[in-house]
C-alpha positions in Angstrom: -32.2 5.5 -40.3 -29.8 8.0 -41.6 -26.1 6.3 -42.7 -24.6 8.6 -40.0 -26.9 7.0 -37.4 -26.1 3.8 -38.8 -22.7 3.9 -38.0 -22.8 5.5 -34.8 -25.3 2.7 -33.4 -22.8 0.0 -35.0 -19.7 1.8 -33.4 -21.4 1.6 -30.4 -22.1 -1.9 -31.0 -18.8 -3.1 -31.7 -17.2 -1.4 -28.5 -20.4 -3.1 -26.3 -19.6 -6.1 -27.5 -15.5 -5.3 -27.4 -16.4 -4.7 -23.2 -18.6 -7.9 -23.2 -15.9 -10.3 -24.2 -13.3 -8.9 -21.8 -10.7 -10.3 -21.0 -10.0 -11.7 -25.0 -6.0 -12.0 -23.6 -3.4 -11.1 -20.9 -3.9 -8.6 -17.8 -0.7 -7.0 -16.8 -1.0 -6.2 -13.0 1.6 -3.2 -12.4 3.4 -3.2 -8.5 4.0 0.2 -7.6 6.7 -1.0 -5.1 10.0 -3.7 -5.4 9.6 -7.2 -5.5 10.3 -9.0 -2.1 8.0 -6.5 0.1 5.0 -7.4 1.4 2.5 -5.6 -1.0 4.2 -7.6 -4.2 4.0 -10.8 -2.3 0.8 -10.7 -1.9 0.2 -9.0 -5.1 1.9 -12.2 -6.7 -0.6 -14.5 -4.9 -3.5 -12.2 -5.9 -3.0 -12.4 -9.4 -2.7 -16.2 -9.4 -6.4 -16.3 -8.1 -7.2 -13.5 -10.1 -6.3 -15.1 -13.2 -7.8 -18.2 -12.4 -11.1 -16.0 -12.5 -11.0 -14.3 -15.5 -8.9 -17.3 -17.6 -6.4 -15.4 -18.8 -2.6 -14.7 -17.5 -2.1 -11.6 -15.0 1.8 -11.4 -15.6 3.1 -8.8 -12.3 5.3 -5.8 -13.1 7.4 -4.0 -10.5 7.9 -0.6 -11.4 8.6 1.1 -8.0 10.4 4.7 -6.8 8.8 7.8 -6.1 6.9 6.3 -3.0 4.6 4.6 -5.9 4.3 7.3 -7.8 6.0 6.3 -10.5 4.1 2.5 -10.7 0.7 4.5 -10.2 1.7 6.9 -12.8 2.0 4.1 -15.5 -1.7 2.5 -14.6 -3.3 5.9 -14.7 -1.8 6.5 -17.8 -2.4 3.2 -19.7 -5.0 2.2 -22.1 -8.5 2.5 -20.3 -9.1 -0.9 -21.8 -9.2 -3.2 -18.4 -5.7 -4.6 -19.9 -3.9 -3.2 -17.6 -4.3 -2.9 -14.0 -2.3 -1.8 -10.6 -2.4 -3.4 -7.2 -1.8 -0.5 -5.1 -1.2 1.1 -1.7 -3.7 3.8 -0.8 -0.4 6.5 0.2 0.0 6.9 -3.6 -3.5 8.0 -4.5 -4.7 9.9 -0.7 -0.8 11.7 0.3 1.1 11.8 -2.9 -1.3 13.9 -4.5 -1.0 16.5 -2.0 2.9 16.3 -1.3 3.6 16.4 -4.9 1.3 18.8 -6.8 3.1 18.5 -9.5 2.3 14.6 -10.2 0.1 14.4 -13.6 -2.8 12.6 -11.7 -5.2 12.8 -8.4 -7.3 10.5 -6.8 -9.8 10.4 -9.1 -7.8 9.4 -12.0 -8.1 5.6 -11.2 -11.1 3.3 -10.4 -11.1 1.6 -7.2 -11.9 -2.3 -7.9 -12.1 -3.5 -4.8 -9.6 -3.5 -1.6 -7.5 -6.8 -0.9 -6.1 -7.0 2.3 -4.5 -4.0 4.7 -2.3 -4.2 7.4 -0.4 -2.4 10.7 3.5 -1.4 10.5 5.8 -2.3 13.5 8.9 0.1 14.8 11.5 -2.9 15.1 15.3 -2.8 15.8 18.1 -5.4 15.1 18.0 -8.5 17.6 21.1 -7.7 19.0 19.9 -4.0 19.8 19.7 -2.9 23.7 16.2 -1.7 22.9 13.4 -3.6 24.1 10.6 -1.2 24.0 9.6 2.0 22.5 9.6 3.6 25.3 13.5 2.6 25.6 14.4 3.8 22.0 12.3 7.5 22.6 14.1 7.4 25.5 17.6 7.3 24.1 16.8 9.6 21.4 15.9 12.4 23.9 19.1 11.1 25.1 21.3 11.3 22.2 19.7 14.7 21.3 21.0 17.2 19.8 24.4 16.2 19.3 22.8 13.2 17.7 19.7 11.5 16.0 18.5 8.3 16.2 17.6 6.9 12.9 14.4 5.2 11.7 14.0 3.6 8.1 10.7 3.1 6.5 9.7 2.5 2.6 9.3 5.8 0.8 8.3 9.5 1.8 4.9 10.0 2.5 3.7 6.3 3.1 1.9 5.2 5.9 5.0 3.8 7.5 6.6 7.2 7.4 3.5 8.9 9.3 4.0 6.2 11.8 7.2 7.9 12.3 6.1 11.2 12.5 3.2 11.1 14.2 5.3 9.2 16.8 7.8 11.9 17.0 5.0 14.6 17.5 3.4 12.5 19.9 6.4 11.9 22.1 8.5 15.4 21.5 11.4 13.3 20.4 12.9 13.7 17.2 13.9 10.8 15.4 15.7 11.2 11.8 13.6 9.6 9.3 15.3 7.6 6.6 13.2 6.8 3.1 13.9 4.5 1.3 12.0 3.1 -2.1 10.3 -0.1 -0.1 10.9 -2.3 3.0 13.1 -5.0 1.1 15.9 -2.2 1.3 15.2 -0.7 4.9 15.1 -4.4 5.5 18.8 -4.4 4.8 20.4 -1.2 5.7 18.8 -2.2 9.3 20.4 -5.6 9.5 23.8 -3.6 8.3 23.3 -1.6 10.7 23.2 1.5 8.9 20.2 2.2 10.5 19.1 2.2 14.6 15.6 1.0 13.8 12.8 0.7 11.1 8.8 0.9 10.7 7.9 -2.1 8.4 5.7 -4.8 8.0 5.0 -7.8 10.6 5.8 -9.7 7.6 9.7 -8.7 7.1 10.1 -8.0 10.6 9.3 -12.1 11.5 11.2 -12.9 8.1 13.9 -11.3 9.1 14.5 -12.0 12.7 14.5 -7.8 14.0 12.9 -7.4 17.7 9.6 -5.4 17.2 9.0 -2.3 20.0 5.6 -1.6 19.1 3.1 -2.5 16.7 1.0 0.7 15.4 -2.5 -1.1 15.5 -5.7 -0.7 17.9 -4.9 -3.7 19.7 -2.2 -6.2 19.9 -2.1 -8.8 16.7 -2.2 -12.2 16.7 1.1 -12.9 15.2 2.9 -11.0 17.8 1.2 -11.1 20.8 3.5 -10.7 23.0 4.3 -6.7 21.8 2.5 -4.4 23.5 0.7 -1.5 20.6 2.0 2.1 20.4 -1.0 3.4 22.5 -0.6 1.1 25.1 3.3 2.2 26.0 1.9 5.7 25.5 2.0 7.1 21.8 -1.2 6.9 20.7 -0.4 6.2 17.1 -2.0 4.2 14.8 -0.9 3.2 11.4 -1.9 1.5 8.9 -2.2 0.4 4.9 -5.1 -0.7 2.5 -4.4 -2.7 -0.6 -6.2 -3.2 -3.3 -6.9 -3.7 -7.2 -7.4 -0.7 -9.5 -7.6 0.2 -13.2 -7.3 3.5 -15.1 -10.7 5.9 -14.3 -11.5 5.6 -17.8 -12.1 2.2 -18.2 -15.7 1.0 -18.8 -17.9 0.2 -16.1 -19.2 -3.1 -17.5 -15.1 -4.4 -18.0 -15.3 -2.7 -13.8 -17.9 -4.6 -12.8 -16.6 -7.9 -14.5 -12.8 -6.7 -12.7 -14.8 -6.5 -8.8 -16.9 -10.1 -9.5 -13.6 -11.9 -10.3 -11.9 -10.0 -7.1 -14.6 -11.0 -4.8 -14.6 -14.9 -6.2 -10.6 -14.3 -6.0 -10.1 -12.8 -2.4 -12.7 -15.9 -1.1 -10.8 -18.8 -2.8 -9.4 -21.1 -0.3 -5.9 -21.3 -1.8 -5.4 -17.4 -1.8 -6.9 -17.6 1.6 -4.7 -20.4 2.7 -2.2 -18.6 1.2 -2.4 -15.2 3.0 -2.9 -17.2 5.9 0.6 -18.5 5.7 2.0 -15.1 5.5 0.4 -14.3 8.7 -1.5 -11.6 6.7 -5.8 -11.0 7.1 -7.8 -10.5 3.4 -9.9 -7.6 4.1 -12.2 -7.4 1.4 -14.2 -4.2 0.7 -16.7 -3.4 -2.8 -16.0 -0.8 -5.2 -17.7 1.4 -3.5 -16.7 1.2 -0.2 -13.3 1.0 -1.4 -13.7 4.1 -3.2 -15.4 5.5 0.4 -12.6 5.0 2.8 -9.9 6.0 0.2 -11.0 9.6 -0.1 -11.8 9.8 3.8 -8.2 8.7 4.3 -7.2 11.7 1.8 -9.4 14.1 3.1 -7.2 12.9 6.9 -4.1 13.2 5.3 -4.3 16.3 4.1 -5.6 17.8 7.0 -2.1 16.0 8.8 0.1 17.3 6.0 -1.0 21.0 6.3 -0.3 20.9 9.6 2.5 18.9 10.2 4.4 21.3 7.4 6.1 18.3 5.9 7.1 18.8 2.0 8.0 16.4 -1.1 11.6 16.0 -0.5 
């Protein structure tokens, strides 16, 4: 065998046996959103049974604005080395593409592992508000309108919490101002201040923090609040949701991929991170690689089509 040869074949040896033996140290699991919401709580609890998995630390950082774009930014552009790695929202990868054309990466520029959990937003107001359905608050909005808008908080532009909000408006024919803010730990707040009339978050923050929910934005109603009555059943047929998962840079080989989805599978089934999700009234929803990869670029595809026509714009 030629020399050349020689060293090509043990190149190709070395970086086979570089993939085989991941992980050799530390993970680092980037958070595209602020600590305290929902996603990095469960994020938090994620990597603990992740780690457990591969035997080696997944140390969580929070580097959140942009609506995720900036935390997604970092993962796609970090070694393709299966050392670092993003739990992420699918409205950075399917809407911010296509809001923002001039972000440095599409949906294709990271691998889909495997999805984690998702879950339904809620519209919810303050516990002291006169509101008790959403019927009441569209109804005082048409009200208030024009001299005045209603205000409705939710965390980031372009997330699924602010097409709740929009599709509701164009489903009802009230406008409601929209507020964005960068994650639900701070609409959280300015709604308790009072500096908002009402919010679309989680079921999560909305039990944590005491608000009154008006609808939840699911098929049917949830477990955890039974008593609320969905969008579609007071008449806004609106349904809005998330899907959570674990990704790394596109690059990254398939065999340190493959090793990634075994340990998220063996992860997502544990009883303590079951136990644990259970206790935050949230559902593991566990979906392959490849069905990951499926439903994210059908929710694109959706998006865009709802974008186009609703005219919204990257603010």
């Amino acid at each position: 065998m030629k020399p050349v040869l020689l060293i090509a074949a043990a190149l190709a040896g070395l970086s086979s046996a570089a993939q085989a033996e991941w992980p050799d140290h530390a993970v680092q699991m980037i958070v595209p959103f602020p600590a305290g919401g929902t996603i990095d709580v469960v994020a938090r609890r994620f990597a603990q049974a992740f780690s457990e998995q591969i035997k080696q630390p997944v140390p969580v950082m929070n580097r959140d604005g942009a609506s995720g774009t900036i935390g997604t930014t970092a993962v796609v552009n970090s070694q393709a080395d299966g050392n670092t790695v993003g739990f992420i929202p699918n409205g950075p990868l399917t809407v911010q593409p296509t809001l923002n054309p001039k972000l440095n990466y599409a949906i294709g520029s990271l691998k889909p592992v495997c999805q984690v959990f998702s879950f339904p937003f809620v519209l919810a107001v303050r516990a002291d508000s006169p509101y008790k359905s959403l019927q009441d608050f569209l109804k005082a909005a048409r009200a208030a309108a024009p001299s005045k808008e209603l205000t409705s908080g939710y965390g980031g532009f372009g997330t699924a919490a602010h097409f709740a909000l929009l599709e509701t408006s164009q489903a009802s024919k009230v406008k409601v101002l929209g507020v964005a803010f960068r994650g639900d730990p701070p609409v959280a707040l300015a709604l308790k201040g009072g500096d908002i009339e009402s919010a679309v978050l989680t079921v999560e923050v909305v039990r944590q923090q005491g608000f009154k929910p008006l609808a939840v934005f699911a098929d049917q109603r949830l477990s955890t609040l039974p008593q609320v009555p969905t969008a579609r059943e007071q008449g806004i047929d609106v349904v809005a949701s998330t899907t959570n998962g674990l990704f790394a840079p596109a690059r990254t080989p398939a065999a340190v991929v493959s090793k990634m989805e075994t340990a998220c599978a063996a992860a997502t089934s544990s009883r303590d991170f079951r136990d644990g999700m259970k206790q935050m009234n949230q559902t593991v929803n566990y979906l392959d690689s490849e069905k990951f990869e499926s439903i994210l670029r059908a929710d694109a595809e959706i998006k865009r089509r709802l974008i186009q026509a609703s005219g919204i714009q990257q603010e």
